[in-house]
VEXDREN-2710 file (C-alpha; in Angstrom, 1 decimal):
% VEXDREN-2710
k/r/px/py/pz
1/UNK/4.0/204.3/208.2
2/UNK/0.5/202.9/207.9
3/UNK/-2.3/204.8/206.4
4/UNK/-5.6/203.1/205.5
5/UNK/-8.5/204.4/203.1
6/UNK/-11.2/203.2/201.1
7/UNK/-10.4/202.8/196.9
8/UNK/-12.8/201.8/194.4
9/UNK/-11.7/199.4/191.0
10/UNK/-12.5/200.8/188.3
11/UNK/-10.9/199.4/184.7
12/UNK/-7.8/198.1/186.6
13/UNK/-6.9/200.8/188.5
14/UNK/-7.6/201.2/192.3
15/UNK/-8.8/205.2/192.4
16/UNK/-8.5/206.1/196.6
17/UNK/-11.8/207.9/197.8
18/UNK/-9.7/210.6/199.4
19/UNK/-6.4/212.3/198.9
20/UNK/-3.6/210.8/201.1
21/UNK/-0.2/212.8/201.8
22/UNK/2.7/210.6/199.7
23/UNK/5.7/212.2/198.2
24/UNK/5.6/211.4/194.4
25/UNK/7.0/208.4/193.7
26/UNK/6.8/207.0/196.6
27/UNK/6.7/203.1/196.5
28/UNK/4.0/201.6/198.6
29/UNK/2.7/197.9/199.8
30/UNK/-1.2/196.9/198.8
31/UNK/-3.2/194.4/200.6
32/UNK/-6.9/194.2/199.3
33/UNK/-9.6/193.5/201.7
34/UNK/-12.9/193.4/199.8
35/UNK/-16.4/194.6/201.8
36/UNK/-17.7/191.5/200.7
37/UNK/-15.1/189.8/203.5
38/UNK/-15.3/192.4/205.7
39/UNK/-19.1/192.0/206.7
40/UNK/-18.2/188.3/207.7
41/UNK/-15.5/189.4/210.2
42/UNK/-16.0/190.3/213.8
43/UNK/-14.6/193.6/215.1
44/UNK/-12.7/193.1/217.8
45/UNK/-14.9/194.1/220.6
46/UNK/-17.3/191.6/219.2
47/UNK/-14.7/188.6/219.6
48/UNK/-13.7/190.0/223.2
49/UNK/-17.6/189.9/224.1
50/UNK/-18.2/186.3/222.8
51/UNK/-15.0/185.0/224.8
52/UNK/-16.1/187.0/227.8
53/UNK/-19.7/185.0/227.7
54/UNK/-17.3/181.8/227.8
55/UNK/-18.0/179.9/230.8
56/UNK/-15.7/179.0/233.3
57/UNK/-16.0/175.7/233.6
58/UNK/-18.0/173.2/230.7
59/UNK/-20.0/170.3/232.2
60/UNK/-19.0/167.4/229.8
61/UNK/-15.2/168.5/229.7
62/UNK/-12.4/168.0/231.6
63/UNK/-10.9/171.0/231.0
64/UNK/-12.1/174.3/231.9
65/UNK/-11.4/178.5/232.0
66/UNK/-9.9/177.9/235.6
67/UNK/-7.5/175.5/234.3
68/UNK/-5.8/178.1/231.9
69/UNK/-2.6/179.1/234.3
70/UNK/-2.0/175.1/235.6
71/UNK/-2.1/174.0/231.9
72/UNK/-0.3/177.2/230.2
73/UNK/2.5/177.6/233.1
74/UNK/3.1/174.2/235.0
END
């Protein structure tokens, strides 16, 4: 199961901003990903827009969008 939420630090301890539904005891894994980091990153949609705005074909290079299939498959 995955559940995310936000947490503040405060004096070593990672406090959750909102309840989440856990069995006591139960052992879980952590992975920290500051804000900080966060505002650098693309969503997703925002990667998908800026490889949609790709063109086809570049002037200077040899290889190009339509080559994708020959070069991936052949």
């Amino acid at each position: 199961m995955t559940i995310t939420v936000q947490a503040i630090y405060e004096q070593g301890v990672l406090r959750l901003t909102e309840p989440i539904l856990l069995e006591e005891g139960t052992h879980v894994e952590v992975i920290v990903i500051t804000k900080e980091s966060q505002s650098l990153e693309k969503n997703p949609a925002e990667i998908l827009a800026e490889i949609a705005a790709m063109p086809l074909e570049a002037n200077h290079d040899e290889f190009s969008g339509r080559d994708y299939d020959k070069i991936l498959y052949s």
